[in-house]
Residue, then its C-alpha position, 0 to 999 in steps of 0.5 A: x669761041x669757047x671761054x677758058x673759064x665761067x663768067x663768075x659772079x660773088x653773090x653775098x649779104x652782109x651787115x652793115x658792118x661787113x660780117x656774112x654770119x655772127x661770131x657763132x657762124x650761124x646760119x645767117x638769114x638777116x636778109x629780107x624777102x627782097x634779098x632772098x628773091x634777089x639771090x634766086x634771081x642770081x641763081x636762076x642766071x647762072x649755069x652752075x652754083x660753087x659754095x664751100x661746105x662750111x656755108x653748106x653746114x651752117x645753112x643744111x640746105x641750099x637754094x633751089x629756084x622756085x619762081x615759075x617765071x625765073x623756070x620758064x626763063x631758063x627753059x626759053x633759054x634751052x636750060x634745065x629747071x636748076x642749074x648745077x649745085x657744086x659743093x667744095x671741100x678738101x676733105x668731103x667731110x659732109x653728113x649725107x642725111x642733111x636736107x640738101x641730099x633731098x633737095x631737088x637739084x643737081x648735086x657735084x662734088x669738087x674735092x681733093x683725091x683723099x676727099x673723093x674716097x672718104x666721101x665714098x666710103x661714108x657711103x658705103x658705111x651708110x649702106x651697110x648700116x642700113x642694109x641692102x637694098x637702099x643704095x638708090x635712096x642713099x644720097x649722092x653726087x652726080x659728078x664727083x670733080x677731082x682737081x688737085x696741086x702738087x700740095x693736095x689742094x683744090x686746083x680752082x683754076x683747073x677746075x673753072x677750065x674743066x666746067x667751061x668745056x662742059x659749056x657752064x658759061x655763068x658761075x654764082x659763088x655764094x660763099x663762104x669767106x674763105x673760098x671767095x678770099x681764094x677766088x680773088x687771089x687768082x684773079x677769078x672774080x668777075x662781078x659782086x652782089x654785095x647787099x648790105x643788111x641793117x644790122x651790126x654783129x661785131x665780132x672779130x672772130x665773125x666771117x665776112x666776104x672775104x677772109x684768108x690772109x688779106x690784102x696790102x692795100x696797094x695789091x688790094x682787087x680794085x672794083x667799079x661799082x656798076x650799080x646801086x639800089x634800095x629797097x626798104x632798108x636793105x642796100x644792094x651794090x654791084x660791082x666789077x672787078x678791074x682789071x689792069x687793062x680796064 
């Protein structure tokens, strides 16, 4: 039976104070070796990866498995090298020069109606600078997923229906804040890789995994830890959403 939605899982490293970037939202690379292999792992898991343009932004680039043995795992599993890459933004207000356009994965665009047609029309701004010819070279999408509320919002519950029928089964979610903050608000988390890195940024104006308005406590997403490890001085936990019938 076809799920309704992916099965999705928040992927994230943090200080030991909670925060996913300083008070600057610098591109946070705090993490080891370990951390970055544990977050290809992740990746090379998942059908498709959903991340929001602020965590595009700060970092320019985006993750791509590499390890021969995660490729050969996905290819023994009928999947392509990469698994989708998909970029959310209301306002599709992103610099097509950045490295990620010359990465060698899969790129979608998930955006809003307005969103849709400035990031067509930046494009064709770009191939009128640099003149005829060059529509190949430029970078693009290659699916431009348009979901919309009645108030001109990204619909994400619309959205995970769509990408199940287009049999993405395993969603990763690698931020930012926002965009997990309104995930758990719909009730469309399933697990979390939390790893706690040693380290302490303060800041109270720094991100963490989960902003937006907030929870009460007594409405607060409820989570059983599945599992717990170290590795040097880096703590990975995992954890599943409960859920009412749990």
């Amino acid at each position: 039976m076809l799920q309704d939605r992916p099965h999705t899982t928040v992927v994230l490293a943090m200080s030991a104070d909670g925060k996913i970037a300083d008070f600057r939202r610098s591109p946070a690379r705090f993490g080891s070796k370990v951390d970055k292999a544990h977050l290809e792992k992740q990746i090379a898991a998942s059908d498709a990866v959903l991340f929001g343009a602020g965590t595009l932004d700060a970092y320019g680039t985006t993750l791509p498995v590499s390890n021969p043995t995660l490729v050969e795992l996905r290819a023994q599993a009928g999947k392509p090298p990469q698994p989708v890459y998909i970029v959310t933004t209301h306002s599709a207000n992103l610099n097509p020069e950045i490295k990620f356009f010359k990465q060698p994965v899969r790129r979608w665009l998930l955006t809003t109606t307005s969103g849709a047609v400035s990031w067509k029309g930046r494009l064709e701004t770009l191939s009128s600078a640099l003149g005829t010819g060059v529509q190949k070279c430029l970078p693009e999408f290659e699916q431009i997923l348009v979901f919309e509320t009645p108030t001109g919002e990204i619909d994400i519950p619309a959205t995970l229906k769509h990408l199940a029928t287009l049999h993405i089964t395993r969603l990763a979610v690698l931020g930012g804040g926002e965009l997990v903050a309104s995930l758990l608000g719909l009730d469309l988390i399933d697990e979390l890789w939390l790893t706690i890195c040693p380290l302490i940024l303060g800041g109270n104006t720094a991100p963490t995994p989960v902003d937006g308005k907030g929870f009460l406590s007594d409405l607060a997403p409820k989570l059983q830890l599945l599992e717990v490890h170290t590795v040097e001085q880096e703590v990975f936990l995992h954890y599943r959403l409960q859920r009412p019938a749990d």
